[in-house]
N, C-alpha and C positions, 0 to 999 in steps of 0.2 A: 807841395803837399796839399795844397788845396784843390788844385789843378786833378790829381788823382784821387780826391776823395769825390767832388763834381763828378768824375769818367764811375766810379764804383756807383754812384747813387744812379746814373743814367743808366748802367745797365741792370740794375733791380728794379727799376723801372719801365726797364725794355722785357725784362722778364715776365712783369706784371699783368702789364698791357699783353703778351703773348698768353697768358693762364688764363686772363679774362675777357675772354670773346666774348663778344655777342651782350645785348641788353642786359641788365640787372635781374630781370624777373626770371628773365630765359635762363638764367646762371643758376639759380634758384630752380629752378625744376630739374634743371641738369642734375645740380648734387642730390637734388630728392630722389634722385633714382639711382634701385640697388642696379650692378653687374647685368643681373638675370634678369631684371626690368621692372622691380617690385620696390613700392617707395619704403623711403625710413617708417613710414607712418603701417606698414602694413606688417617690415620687418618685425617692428616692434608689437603689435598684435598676433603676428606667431611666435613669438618667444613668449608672450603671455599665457597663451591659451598651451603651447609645453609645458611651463612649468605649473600650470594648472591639473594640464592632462599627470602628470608625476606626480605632484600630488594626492590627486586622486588613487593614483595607480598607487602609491605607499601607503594610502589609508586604508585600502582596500587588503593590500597584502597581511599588513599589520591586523585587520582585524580576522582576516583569513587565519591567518598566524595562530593569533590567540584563541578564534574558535574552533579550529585543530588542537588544541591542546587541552582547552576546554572538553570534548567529543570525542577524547580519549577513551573516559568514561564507559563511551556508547560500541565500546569494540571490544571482543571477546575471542580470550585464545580460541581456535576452532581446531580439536585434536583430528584424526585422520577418522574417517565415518568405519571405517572396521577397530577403531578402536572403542566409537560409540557404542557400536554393536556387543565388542566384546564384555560394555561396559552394563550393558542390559543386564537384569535376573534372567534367568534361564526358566522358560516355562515350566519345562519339565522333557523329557525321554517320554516318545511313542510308548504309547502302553502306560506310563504311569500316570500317576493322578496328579490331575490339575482343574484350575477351573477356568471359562471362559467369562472375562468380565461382559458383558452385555450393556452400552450406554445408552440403550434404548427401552431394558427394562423397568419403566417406570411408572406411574399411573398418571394418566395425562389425555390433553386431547390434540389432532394435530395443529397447527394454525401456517398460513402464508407468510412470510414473514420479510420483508425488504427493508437491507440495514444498510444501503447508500444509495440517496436521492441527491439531487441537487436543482436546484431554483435560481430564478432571475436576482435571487440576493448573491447569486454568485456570481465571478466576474463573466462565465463561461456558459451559465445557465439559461436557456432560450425560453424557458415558460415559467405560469406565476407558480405561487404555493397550491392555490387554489383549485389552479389547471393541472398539478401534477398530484394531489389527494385526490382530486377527484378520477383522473385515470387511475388509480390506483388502488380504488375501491371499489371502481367498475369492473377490476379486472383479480376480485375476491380476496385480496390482501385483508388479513388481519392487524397487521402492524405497521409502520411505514417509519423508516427514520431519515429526516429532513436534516441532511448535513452538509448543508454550505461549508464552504470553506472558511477557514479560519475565524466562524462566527455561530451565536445559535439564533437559528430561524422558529420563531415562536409564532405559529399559523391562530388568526383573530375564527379562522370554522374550522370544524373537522367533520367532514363525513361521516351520517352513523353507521356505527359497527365499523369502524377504524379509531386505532389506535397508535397515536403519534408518537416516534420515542425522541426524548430530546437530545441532539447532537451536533458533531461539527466536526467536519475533515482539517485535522490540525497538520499544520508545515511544521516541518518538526527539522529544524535548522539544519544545514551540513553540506559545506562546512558555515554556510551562513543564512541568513532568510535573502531572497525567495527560496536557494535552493535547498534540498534535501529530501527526505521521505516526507510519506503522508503516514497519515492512523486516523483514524476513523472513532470518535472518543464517544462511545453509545453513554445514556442516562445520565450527562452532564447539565447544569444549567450556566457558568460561565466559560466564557473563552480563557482559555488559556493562552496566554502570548510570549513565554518566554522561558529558559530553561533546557538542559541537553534533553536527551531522547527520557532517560529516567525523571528526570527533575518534572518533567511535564507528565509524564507518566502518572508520576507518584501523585501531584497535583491531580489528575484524572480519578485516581482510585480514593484521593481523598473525596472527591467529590460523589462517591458510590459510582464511578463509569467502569465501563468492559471495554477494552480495548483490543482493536482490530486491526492488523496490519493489511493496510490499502494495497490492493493491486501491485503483489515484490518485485516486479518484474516490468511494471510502466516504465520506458526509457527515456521520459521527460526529464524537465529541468538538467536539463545537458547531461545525461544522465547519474542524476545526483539520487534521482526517484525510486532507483531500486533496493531493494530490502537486497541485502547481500547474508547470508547466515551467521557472519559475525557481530554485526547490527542487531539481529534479530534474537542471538543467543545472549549478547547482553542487554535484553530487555523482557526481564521475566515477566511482567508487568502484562506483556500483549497474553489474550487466550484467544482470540479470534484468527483467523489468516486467512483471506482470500482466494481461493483456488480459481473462480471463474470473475471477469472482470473484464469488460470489452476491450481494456484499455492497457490491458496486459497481455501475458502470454500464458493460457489456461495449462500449459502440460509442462511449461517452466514451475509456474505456482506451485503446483499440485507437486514434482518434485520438491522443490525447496519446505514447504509443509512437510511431507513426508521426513526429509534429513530432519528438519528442527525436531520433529513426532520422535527420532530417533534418539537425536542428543540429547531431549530433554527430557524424554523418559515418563513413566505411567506417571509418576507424583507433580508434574511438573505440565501439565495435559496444553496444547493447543489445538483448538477444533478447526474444520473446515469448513466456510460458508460459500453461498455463490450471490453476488450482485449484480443488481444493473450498473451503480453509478450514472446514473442516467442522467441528461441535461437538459432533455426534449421527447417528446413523443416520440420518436424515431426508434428510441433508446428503451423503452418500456417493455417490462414483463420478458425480459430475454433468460435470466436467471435469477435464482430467491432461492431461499432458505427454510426450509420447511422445519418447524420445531414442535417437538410433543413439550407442553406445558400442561398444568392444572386449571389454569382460568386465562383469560383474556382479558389480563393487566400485567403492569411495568413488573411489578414485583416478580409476579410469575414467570413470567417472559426474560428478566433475568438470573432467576434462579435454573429457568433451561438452561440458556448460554452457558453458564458457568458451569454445568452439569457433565453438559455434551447430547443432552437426548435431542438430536437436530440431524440434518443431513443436507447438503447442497444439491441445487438442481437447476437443471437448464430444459425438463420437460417431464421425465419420468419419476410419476409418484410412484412411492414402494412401501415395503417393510422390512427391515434390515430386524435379526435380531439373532439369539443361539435357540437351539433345541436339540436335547438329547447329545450333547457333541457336535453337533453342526451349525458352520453359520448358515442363516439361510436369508435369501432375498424372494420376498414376496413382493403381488402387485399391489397398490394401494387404492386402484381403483379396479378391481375385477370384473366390471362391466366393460368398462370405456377400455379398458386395456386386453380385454380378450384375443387370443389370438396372436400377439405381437409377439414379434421376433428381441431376442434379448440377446448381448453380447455380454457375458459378468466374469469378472477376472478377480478371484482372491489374489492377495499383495500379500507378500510375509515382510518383515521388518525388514529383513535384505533386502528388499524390495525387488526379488524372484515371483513371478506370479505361479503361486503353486497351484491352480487350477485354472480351467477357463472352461465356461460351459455356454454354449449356444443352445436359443430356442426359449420356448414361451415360457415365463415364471410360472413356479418358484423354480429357484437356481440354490444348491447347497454347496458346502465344502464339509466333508471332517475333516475335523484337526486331529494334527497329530499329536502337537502340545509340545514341539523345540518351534516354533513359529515365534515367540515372542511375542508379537503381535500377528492379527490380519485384518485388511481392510478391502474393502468390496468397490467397485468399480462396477457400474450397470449401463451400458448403452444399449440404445430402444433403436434397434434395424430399421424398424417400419417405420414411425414417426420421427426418427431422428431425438435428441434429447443425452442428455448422462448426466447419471445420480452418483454421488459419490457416502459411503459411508466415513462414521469415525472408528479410530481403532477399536477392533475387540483385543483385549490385550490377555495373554495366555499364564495365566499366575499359577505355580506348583501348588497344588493344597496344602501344603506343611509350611509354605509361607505366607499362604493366602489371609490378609487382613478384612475382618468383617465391611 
């Protein structure tokens, strides 16, 4: 028995000596290495940095999760645009009596007006405050709104005869921050940082702001950036909308304005403005917003906005207004504009252009008065440029409200 336990221990011994070749240290690096040639030590560094990445990645979902749920809120049934239509007052029947609202009947004076700037306070911004009031006064602005993002930029000069409005391109989460829409929050003095599309909203208008929906159709932030009309119908809150904006798509805008003009109806108004957005000199004086105001201050300047007596532009001054049954487009500089060739397209609510007139202003339409509304559409052949009006909206006189 002994004799066979000696023969068992020599050959786990012979075994041993077979397993472990080679020096002790060299044994040691052998087992440090995985299969694929990657040590324990490295193994163990990517299974860290996995379960880290998963982590991240469930934090991530989870809060996605929850501010989808959150931003429910911020989405609005959208019924089918003929049943918006059908859902309009009826002007009235050819021949009978109706009136044409005119947003431009007002007493007032014109002013330049640019309501999205942006500066080296921004991340994106190539010049100072100082370098961009002052282009901007050099190039006959009245008003100028300095709106960094997510912050308010409070300029130590200002140009005379310019007037600063104070504001800030708000991210307006979706489904989390960085991404989602912008707005553009006019005559605010703090940032607002938190909150779905209304909660910041309502924030904004407590603070006396007008709100503008930035550029609907920018296809940033992975495309999170676009105002979609269901976003846009549940946020009563916005009365500004962007038609022209470098940074979007001018005849997407200027549609999705018109549907919202549609579903949301004369009581319920959003206007059309045009901006630079600008971030640099490059960027200057491409489009603005021209507004008939009473004086040349905040106050006035937002009792315009809020009115509608304004029109967007990318070159051609005019005058939009009614006479006699007609809308009619006049020139606003009858000098300088002599001569020019004009392309002008009345819009009706269907959004059928029921007329189109070429050749030199003034340009008319009569109304018939089932239009609903009409809006005016002005491009300048010669110089290039288009002016957009706001609805004239076509109200039966038997229902007609002082």
């Amino acid at each position: 028995m002994t004799g066979h336990g000696r023969q068992g221990g020599g050959e786990v011994e012979t075994v041993r000596k077979q397993r472990g070749t080679g020096p002790p240290k060299a044994r040691g690096k052998a087992l440090d290495k995985a299969p694929g040639g990657l040590s324990r030590r490295a193994r163990r560094l990517a299974r860290a940095v996995g379960r880290l990445l998963l982590c991240v990645t469930l934090v991530l979902a989870l809060a996605a999760g929850i501010k989808t749920v959150q931003n429910r809120r911020d989405v609005a049934h959208v019924p089918t645009l003929e049943e918006a239509l059908a859902a309009l007052p009826a002007g009235g029947a050819p021949g009978a009596g109706f009136e044409i609202r005119d947003p431009y009947a007002v007493p007032g004076h014109w002013y330049k007006v640019q309501l999205h700037v942006h500066t080296d306070r921004s991340i994106d911004g190539k010049w100072t405050v100082e370098e961009a009031l002052a282009a901007y006064a050099a190039k006959g602005y009245a008003f100028v709104a300095i709106s960094d993002h997510d912050s308010i930029t409070r300029p130590e000069t200002v140009p005379e005869g310019l007037v600063v409005i104070p504001a800030e391109e708000n991210t307006v989460a979706f489904p989390f921050w960085p991404l989602g829409h912008h707005a553009v929050l006019l005559f605010v003095n703090e940032h607002i940082d938190r909150g779905s599309a209304r909660e910041r909203f309502d924030a904004a208008l407590a603070q006396g702001a007008v709100v503008s929906a930035a550029h609907p159709n920018w296809p940033g932030n992975l495309g999170s950036g676009v105002w979609e009309v269901k976003h846009l119908l549940a946020a009563p809150q916005i009365t500004l909308m962007e038609v022209r904006n470098a940074h979007s798509n001018s005849g997407l805008d200027t549609a999705v304005w018109h549907e919202v003009v549609v579903r949301r109806g004369r009581e319920a108004p959003v206007w059309a403005v045009a901006v630079d957005d600008s971030h640099h000199m490059d960027q200057l004086d491409h489009g603005w917003t021209m507004v008939k105001a009473q004086a040349q201050t905040l106050p006035a300047l937002k009792e315009a906005l809020l009115r509608g007596s304004l029109y967007p532009s990318t070159g051609p001054l005019v005058e939009f207004g009614e006479m006699d049954g007609y809308i009619v487009v006049a020139s606003g500089e009858p000098h300088a504009g002599a001569g020019a060739e004009f392309e002008v397209r009345f819009i009706a609510a269907s959004g059928d252009v029921v007329a189109t007139v070429v050749g030199p202003l003034p340009a008319r339409y009569r109304v018939r008065g089932d239009e609903r509304f009409v809006r005016v559409e002005a491009l300048d052949r010669t110089r290039g440029g288009k002016a957009w009006s706001q609805p004239f909206w076509i109200v039966a006189r038997e229902s007609a409200a002082p």
